[in-house]
N, CA, C and O atoms as a GROMACS GRO file, in nm:
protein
  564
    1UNK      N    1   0.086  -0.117   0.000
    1UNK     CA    2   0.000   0.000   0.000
    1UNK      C    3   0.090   0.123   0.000
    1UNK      O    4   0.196   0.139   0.060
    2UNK      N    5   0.021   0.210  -0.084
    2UNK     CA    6   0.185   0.357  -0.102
    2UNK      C    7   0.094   0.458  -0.073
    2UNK      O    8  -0.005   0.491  -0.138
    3UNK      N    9   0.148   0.516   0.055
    3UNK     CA   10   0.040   0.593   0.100
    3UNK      C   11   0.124   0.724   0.036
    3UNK      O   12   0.152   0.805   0.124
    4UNK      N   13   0.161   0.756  -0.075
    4UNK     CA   14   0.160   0.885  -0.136
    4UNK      C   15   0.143   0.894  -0.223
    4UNK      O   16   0.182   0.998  -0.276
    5UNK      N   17   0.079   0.805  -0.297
    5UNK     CA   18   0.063   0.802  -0.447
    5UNK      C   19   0.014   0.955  -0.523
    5UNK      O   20   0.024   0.962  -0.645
    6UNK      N   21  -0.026   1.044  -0.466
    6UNK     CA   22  -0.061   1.165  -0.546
    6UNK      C   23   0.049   1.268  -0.529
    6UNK      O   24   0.039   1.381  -0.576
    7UNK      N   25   0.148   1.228  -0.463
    7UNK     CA   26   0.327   1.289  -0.488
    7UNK      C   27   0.376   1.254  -0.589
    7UNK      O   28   0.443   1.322  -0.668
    8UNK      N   29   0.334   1.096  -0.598
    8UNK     CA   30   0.377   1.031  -0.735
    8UNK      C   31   0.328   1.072  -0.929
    8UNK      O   32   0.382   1.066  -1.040
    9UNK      N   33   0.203   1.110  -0.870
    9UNK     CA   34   0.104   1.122  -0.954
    9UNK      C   35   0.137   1.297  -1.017
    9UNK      O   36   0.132   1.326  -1.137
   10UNK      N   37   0.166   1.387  -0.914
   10UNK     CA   38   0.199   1.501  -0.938
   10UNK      C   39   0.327   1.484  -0.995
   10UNK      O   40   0.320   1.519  -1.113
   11UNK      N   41   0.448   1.444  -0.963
   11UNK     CA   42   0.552   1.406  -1.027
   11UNK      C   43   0.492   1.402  -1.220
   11UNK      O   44   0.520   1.460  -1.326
   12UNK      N   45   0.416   1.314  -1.179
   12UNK     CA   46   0.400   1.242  -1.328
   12UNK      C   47   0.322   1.350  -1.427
   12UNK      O   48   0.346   1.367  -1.547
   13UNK      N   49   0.216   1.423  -1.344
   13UNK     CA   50   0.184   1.520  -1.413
   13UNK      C   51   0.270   1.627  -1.468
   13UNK      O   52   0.238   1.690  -1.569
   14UNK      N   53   0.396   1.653  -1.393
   14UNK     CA   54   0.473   1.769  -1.454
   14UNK      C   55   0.543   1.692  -1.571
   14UNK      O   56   0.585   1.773  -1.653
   15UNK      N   57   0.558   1.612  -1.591
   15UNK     CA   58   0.630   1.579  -1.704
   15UNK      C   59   0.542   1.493  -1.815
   15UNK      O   60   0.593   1.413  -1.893
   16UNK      N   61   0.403   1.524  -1.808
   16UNK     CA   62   0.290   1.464  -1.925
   16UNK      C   63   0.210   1.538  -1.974
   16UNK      O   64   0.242   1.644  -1.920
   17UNK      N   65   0.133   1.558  -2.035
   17UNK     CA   66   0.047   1.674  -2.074
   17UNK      C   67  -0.082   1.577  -2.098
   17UNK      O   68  -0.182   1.626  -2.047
   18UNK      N   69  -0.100   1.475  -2.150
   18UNK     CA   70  -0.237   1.433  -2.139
   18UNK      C   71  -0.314   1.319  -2.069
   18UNK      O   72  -0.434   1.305  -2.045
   19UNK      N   73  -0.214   1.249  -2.046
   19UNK     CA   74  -0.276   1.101  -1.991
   19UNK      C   75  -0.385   1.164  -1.875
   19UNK      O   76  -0.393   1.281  -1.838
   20UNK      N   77  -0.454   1.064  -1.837
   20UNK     CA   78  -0.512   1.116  -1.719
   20UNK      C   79  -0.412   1.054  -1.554
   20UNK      O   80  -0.317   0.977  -1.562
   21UNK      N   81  -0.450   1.095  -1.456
   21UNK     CA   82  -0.363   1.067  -1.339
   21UNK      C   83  -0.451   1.000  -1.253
   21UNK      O   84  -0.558   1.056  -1.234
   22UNK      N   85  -0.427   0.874  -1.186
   22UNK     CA   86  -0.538   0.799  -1.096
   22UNK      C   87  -0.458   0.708  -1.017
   22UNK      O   88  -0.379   0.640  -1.083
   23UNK      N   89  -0.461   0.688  -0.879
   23UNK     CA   90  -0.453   0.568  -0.862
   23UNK      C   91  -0.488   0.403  -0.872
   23UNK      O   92  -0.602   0.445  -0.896
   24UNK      N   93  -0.499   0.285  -0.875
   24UNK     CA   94  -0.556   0.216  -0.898
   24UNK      C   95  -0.649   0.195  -0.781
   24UNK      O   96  -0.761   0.173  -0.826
   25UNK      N   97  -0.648   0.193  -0.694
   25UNK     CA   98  -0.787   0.266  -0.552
   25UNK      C   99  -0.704   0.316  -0.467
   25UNK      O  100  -0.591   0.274  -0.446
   26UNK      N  101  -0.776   0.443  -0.394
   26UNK     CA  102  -0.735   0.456  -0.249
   26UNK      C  103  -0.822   0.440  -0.180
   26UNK      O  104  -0.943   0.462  -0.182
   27UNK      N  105  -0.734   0.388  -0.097
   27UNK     CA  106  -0.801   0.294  -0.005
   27UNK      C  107  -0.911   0.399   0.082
   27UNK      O  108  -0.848   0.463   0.166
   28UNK      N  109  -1.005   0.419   0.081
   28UNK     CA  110  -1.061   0.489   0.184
   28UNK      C  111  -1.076   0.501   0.328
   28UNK      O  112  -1.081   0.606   0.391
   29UNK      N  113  -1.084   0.349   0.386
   29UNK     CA  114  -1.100   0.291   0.466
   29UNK      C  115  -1.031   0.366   0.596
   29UNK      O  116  -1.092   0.400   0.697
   30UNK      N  117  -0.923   0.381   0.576
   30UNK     CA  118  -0.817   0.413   0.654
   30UNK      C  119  -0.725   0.568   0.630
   30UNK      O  120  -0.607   0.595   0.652
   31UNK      N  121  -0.821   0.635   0.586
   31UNK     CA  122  -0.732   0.757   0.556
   31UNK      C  123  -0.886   0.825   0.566
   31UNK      O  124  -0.997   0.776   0.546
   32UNK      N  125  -0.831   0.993   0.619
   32UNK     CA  126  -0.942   1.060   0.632
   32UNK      C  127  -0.971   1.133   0.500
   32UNK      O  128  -0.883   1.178   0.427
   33UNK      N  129  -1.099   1.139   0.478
   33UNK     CA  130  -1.138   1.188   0.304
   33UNK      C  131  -1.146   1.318   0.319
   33UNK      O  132  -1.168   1.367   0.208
   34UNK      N  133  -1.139   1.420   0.422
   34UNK     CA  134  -1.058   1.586   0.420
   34UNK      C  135  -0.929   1.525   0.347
   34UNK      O  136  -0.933   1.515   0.224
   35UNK      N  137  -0.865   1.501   0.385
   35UNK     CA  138  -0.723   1.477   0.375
   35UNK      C  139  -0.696   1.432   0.164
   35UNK      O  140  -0.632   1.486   0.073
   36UNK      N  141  -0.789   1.307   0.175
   36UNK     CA  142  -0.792   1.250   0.045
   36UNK      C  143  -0.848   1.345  -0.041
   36UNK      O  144  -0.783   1.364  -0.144
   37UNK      N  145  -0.933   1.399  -0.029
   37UNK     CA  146  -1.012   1.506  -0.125
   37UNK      C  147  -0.921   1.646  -0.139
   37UNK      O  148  -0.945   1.722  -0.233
   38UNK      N  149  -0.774   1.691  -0.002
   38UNK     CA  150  -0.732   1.799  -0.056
   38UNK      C  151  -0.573   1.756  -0.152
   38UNK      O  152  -0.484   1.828  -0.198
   39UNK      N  153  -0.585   1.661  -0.152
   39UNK     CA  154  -0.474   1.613  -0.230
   39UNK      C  155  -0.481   1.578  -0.304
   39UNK      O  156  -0.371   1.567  -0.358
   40UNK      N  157  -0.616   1.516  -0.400
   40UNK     CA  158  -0.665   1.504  -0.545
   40UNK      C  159  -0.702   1.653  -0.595
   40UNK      O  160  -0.647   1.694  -0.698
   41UNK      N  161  -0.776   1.718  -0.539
   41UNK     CA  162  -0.788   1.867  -0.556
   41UNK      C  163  -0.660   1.912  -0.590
   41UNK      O  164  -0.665   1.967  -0.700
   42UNK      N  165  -0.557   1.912  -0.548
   42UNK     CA  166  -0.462   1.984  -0.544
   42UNK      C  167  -0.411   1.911  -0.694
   42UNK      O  168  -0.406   1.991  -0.787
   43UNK      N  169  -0.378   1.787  -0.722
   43UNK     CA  170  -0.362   1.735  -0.795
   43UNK      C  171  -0.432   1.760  -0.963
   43UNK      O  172  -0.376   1.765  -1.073
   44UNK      N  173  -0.527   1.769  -0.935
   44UNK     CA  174  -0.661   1.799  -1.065
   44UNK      C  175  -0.592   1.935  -1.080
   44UNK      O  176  -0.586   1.966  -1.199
   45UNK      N  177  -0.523   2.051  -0.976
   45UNK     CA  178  -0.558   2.172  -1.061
   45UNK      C  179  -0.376   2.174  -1.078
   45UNK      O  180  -0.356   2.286  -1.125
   46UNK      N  181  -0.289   2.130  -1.068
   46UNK     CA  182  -0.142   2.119  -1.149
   46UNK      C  183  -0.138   2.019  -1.211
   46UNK      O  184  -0.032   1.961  -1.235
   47UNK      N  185  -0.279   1.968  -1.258
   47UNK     CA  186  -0.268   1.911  -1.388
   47UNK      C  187  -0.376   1.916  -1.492
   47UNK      O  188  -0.418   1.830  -1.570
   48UNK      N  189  -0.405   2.030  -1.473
   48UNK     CA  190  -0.538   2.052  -1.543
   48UNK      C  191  -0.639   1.993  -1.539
   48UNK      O  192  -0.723   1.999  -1.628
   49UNK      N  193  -0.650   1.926  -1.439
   49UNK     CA  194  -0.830   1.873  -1.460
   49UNK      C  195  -0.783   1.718  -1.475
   49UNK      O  196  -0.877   1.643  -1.502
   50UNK      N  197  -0.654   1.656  -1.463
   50UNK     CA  198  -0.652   1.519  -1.524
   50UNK      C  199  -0.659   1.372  -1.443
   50UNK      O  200  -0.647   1.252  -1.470
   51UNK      N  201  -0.686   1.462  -1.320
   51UNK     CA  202  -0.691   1.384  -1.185
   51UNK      C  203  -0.818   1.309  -1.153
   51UNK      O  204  -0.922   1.357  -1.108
   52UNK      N  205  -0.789   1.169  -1.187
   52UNK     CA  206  -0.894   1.081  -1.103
   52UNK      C  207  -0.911   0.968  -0.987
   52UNK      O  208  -0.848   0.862  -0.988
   53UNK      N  209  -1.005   1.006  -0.884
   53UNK     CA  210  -1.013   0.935  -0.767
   53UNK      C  211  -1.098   0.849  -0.766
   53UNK      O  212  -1.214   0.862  -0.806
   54UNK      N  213  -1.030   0.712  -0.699
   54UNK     CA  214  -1.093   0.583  -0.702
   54UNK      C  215  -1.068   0.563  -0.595
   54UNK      O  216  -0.955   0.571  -0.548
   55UNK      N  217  -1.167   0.532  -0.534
   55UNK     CA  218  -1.152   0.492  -0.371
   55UNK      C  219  -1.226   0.358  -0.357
   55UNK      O  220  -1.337   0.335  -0.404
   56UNK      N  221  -1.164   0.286  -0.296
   56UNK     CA  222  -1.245   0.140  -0.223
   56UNK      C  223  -1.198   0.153  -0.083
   56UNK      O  224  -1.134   0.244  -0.030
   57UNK      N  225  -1.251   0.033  -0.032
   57UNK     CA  226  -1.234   0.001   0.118
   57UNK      C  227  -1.140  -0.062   0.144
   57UNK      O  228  -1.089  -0.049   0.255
   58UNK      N  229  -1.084  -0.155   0.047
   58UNK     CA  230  -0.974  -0.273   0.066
   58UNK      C  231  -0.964  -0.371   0.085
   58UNK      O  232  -1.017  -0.401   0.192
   59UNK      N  233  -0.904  -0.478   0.020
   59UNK     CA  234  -0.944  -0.573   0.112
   59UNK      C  235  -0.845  -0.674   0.186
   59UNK      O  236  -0.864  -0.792   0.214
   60UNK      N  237  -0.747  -0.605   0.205
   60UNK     CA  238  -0.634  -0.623   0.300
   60UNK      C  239  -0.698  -0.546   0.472
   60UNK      O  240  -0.708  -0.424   0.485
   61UNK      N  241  -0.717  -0.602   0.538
   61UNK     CA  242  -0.747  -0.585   0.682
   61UNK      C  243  -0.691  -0.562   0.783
   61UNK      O  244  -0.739  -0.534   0.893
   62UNK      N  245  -0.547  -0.577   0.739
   62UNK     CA  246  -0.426  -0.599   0.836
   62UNK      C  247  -0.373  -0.459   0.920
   62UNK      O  248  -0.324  -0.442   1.031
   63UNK      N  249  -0.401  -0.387   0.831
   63UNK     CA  250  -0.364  -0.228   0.848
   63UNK      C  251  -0.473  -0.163   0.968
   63UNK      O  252  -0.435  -0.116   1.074
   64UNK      N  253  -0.593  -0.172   0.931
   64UNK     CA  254  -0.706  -0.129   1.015
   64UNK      C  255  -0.689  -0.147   1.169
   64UNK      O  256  -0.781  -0.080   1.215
   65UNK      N  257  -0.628  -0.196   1.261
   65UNK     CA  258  -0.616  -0.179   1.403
   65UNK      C  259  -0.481  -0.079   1.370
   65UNK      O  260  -0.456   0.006   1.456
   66UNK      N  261  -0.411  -0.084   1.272
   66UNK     CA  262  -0.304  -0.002   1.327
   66UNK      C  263  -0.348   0.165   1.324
   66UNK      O  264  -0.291   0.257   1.383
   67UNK      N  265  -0.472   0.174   1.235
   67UNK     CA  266  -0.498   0.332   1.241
   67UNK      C  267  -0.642   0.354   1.344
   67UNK      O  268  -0.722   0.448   1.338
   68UNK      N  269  -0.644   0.224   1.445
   68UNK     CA  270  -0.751   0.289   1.570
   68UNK      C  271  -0.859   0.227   1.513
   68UNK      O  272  -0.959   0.231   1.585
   69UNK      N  273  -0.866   0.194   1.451
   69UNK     CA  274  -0.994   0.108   1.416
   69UNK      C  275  -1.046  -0.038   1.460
   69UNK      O  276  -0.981  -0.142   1.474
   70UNK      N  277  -1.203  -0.013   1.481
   70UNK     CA  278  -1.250  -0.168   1.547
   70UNK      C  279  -1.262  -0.260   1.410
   70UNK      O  280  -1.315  -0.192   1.322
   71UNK      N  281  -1.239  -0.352   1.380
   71UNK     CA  282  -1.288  -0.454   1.231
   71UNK      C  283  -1.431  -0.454   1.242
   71UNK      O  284  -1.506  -0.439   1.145
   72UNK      N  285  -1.478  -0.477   1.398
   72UNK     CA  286  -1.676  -0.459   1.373
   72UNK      C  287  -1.680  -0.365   1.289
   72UNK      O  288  -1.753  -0.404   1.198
   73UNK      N  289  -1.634  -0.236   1.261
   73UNK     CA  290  -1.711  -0.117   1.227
   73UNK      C  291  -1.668  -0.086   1.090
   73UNK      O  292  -1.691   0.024   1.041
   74UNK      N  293  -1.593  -0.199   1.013
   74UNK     CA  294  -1.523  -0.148   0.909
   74UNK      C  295  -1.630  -0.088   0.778
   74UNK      O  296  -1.595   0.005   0.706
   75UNK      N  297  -1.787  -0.173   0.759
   75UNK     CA  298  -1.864  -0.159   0.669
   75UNK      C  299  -1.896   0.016   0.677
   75UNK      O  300  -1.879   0.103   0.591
   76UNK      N  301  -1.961   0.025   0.850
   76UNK     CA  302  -1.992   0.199   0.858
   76UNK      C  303  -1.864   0.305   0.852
   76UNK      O  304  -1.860   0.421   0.814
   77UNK      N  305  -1.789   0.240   0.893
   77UNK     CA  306  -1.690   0.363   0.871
   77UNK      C  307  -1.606   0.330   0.729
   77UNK      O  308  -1.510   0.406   0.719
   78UNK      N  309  -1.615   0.259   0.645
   78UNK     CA  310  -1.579   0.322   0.483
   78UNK      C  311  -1.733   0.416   0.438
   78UNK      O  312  -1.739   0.517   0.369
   79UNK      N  313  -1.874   0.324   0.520
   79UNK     CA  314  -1.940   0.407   0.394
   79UNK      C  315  -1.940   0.577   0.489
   79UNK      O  316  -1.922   0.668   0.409
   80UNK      N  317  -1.951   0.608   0.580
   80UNK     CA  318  -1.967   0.738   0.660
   80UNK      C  319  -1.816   0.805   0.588
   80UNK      O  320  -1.791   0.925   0.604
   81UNK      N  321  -1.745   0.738   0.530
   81UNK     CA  322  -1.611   0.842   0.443
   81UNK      C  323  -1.623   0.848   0.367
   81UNK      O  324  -1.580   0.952   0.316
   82UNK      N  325  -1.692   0.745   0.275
   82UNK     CA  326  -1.777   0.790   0.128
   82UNK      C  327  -1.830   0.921   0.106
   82UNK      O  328  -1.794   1.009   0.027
   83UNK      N  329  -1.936   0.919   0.201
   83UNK     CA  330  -2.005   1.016   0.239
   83UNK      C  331  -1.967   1.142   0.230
   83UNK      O  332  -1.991   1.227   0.144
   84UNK      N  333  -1.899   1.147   0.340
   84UNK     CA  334  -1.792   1.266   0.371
   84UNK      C  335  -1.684   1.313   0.218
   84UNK      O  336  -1.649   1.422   0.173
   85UNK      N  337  -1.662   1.197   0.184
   85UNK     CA  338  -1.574   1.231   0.053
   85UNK      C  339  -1.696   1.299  -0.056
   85UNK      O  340  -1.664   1.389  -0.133
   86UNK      N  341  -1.801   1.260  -0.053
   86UNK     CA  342  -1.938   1.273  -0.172
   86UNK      C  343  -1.950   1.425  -0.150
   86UNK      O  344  -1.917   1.519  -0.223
   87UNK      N  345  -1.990   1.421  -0.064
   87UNK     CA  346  -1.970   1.616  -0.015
   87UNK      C  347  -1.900   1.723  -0.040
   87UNK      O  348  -1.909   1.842  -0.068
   88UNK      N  349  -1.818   1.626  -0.017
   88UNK     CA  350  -1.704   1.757  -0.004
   88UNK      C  351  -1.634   1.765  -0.210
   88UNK      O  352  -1.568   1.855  -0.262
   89UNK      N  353  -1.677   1.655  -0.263
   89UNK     CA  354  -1.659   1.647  -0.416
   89UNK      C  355  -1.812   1.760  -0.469
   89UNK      O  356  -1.812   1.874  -0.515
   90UNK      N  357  -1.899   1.690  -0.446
   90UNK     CA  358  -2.002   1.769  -0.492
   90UNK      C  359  -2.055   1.944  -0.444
   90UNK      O  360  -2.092   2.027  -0.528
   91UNK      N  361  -2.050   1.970  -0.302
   91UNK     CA  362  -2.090   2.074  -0.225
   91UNK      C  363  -1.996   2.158  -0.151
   91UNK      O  364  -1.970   2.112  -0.040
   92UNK      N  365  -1.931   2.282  -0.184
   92UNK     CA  366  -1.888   2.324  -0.072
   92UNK      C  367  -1.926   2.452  -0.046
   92UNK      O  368  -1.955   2.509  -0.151
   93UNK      N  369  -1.941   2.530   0.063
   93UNK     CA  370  -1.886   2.453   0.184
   93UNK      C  371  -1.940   2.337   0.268
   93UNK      O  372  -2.060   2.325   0.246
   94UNK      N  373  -1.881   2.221   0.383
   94UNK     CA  374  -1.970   2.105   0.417
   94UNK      C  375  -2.010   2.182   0.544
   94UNK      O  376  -1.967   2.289   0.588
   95UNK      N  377  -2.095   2.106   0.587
   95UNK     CA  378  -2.166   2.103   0.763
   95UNK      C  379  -2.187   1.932   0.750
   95UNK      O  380  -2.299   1.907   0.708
   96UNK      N  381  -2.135   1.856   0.767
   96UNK     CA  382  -2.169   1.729   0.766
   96UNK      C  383  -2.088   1.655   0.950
   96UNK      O  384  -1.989   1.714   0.992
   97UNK      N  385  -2.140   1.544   1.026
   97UNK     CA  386  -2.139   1.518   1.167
   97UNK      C  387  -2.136   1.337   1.116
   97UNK      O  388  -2.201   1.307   1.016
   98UNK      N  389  -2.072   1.247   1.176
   98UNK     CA  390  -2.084   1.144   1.172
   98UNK      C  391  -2.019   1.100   1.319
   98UNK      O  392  -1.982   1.177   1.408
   99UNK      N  393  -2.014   0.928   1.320
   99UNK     CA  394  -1.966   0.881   1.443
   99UNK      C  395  -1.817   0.847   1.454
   99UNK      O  396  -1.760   0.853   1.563
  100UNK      N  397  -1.760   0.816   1.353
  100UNK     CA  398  -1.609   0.795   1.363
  100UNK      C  399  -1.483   0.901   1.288
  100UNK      O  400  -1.374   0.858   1.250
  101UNK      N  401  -1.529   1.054   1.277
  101UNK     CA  402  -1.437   1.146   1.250
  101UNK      C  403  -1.534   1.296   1.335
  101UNK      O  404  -1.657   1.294   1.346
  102UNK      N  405  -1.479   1.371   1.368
  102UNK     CA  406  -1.524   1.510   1.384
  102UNK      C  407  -1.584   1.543   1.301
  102UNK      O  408  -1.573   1.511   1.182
  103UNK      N  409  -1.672   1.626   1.356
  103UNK     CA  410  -1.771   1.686   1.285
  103UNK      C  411  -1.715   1.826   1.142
  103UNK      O  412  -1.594   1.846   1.154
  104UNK      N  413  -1.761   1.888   1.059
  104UNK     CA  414  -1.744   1.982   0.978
  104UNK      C  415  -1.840   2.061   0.986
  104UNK      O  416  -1.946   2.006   0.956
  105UNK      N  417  -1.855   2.214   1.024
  105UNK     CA  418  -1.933   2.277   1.024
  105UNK      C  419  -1.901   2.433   0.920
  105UNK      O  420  -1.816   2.518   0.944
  106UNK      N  421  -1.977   2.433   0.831
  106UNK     CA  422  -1.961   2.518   0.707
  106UNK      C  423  -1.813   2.526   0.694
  106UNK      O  424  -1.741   2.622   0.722
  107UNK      N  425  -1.783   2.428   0.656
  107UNK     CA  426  -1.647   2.408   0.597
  107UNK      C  427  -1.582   2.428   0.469
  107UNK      O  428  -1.677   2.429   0.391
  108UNK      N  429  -1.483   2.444   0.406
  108UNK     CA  430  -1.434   2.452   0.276
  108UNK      C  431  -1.320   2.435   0.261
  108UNK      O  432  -1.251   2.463   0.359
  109UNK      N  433  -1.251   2.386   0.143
  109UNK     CA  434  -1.122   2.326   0.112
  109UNK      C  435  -1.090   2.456   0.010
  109UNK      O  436  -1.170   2.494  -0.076
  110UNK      N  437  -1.015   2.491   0.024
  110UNK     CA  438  -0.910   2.594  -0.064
  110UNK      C  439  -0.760   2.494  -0.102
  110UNK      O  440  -0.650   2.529  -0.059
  111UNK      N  441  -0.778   2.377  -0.183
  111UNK     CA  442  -0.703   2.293  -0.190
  111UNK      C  443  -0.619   2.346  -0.292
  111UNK      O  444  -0.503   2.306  -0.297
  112UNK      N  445  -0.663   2.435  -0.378
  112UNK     CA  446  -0.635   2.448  -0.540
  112UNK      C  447  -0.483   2.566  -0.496
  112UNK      O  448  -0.487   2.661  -0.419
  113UNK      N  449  -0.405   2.534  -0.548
  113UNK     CA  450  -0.280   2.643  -0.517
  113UNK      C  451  -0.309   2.796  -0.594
  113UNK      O  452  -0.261   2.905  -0.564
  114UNK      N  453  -0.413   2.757  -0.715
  114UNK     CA  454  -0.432   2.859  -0.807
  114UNK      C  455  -0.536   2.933  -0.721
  114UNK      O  456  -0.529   3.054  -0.736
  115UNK      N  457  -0.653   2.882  -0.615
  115UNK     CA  458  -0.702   2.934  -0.601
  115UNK      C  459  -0.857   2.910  -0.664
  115UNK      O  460  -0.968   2.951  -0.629
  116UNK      N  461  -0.806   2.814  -0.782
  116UNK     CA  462  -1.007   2.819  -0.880
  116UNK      C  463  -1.030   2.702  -0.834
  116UNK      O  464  -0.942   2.625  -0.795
  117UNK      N  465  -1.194   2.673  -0.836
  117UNK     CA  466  -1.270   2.544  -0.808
  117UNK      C  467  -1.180   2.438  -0.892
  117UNK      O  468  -1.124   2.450  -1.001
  118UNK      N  469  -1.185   2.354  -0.823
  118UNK     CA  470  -1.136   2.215  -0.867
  118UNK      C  471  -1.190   2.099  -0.798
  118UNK      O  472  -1.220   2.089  -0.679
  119UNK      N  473  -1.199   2.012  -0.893
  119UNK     CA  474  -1.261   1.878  -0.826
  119UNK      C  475  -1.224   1.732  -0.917
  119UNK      O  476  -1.260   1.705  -1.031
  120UNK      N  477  -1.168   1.678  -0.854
  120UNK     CA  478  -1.127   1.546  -0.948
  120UNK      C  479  -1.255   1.510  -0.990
  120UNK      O  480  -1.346   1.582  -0.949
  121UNK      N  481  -1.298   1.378  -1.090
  121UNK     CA  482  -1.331   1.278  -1.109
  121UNK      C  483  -1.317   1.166  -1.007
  121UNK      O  484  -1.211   1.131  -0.954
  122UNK      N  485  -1.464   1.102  -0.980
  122UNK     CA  486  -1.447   0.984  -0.902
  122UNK      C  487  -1.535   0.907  -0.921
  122UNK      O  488  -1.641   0.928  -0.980
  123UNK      N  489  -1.488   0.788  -0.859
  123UNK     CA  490  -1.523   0.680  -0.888
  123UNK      C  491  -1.506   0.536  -0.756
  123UNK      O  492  -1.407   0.530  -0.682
  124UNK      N  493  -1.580   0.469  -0.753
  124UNK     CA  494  -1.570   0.366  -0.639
  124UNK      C  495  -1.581   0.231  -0.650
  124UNK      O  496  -1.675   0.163  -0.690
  125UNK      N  497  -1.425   0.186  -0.593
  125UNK     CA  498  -1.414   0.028  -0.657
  125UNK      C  499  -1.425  -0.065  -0.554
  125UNK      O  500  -1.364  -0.058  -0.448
  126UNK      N  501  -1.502  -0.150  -0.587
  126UNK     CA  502  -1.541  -0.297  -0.469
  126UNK      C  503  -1.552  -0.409  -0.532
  126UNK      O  504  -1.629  -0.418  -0.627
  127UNK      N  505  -1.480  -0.510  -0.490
  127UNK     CA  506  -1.465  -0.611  -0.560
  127UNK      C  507  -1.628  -0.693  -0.492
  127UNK      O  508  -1.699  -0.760  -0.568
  128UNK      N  509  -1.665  -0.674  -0.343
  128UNK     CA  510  -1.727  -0.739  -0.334
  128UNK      C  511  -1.803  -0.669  -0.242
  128UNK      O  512  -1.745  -0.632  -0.140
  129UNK      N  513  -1.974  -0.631  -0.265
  129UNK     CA  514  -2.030  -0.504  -0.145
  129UNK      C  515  -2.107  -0.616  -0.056
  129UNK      O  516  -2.177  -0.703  -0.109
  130UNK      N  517  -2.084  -0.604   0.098
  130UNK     CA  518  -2.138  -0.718   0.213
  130UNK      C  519  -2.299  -0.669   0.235
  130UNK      O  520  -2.398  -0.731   0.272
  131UNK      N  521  -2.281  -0.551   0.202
  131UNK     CA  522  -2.455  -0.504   0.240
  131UNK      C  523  -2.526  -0.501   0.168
  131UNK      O  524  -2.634  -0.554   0.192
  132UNK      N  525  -2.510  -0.456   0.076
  132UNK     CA  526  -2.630  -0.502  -0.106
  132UNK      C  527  -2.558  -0.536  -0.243
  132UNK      O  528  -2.436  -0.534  -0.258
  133UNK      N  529  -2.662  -0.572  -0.353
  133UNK     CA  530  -2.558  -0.592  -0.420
  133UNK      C  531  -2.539  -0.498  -0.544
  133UNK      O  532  -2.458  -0.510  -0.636
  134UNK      N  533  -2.658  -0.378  -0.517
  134UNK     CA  534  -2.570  -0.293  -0.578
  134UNK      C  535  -2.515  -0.156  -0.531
  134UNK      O  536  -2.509  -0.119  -0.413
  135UNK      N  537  -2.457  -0.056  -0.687
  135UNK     CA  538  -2.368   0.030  -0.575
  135UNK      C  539  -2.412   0.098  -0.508
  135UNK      O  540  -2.528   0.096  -0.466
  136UNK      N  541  -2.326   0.176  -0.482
  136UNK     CA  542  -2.353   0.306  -0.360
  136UNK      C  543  -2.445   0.382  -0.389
  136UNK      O  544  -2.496   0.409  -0.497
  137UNK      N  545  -2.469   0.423  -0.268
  137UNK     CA  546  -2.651   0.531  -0.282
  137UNK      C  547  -2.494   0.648  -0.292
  137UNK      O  548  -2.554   0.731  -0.361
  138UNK      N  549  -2.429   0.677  -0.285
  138UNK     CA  550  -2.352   0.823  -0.319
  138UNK      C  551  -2.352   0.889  -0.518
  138UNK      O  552  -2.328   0.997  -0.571
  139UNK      N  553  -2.394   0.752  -0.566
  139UNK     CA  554  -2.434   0.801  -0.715
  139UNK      C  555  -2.311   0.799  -0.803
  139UNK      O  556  -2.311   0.854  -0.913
  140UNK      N  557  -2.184   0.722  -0.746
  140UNK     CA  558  -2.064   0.726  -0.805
  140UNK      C  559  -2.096   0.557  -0.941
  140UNK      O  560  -2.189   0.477  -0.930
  141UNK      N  561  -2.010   0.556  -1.028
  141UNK     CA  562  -2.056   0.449  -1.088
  141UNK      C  563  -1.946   0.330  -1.032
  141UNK      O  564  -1.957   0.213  -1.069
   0.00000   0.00000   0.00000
């Protein structure tokens, strides 16, 4: 797991002009989606718009006690970061409250170095969903 892949990705953008830039998922699970959403942001706008985010849950497990996490809670706390990630892609500023991160109250990301709206592309990968079988009520494909 390379928890910097959008260092990598920015790298790659300064020296490409069209491909698009994505990881193959980040992991959601275990990383806070403030965090994930200002570093694709940031990404999308020093590379023009070429930045896309794919987030799953994972399905390596091993990691999850090391960042404070119970395994009971792994289903609600990827989808409550979905969530949180859905928001903060679609709406800003957030006011959004859940049970396993602090709350956001009229919040906003000024991620963009330029300063203009930016917002990656996203998208959400699961090899296998435990609660239904289809996707996410967040409207991602």
């Amino acid at each position: 797991m390379d928890s910097a892949g959008h260092v990598i990705l920015a790298a790659i953008a300064g020296r490409t002009e069209r491909i698009r830039l994505g990881t193959a998922v980040t992991v959601l699970s275990t990383q806070d989606p403030v965090r994930v959403y200002t570093q694709f942001a940031t990404l999308d706008a020093v590379s023009n718009g070429r930045a896309q985010l794919i987030v799953g849950r994972g399905s390596l497990i091993e990691s999850f006690p090391l960042f404070g996490y119970d395994l009971a809670d792994y289903e609600d706390i990827f989808e409550e970061k979905l969530e949180l990630l859905t928001r903060l892609l679609r709406d800003q500023p957030v006011t959004w409250s859940g049970k396993f991160r602090s709350p956001l109250t009229n919040q906003s990301s000024q991620s963009s170095p330029s300063g203009k709206d930016t917002c990656p592309r996203g998208w959400v990968s699961e090899a296998v969903r435990s609660r239904s079988s289809g996707p996410p009520a967040t409207g991602y494909p």
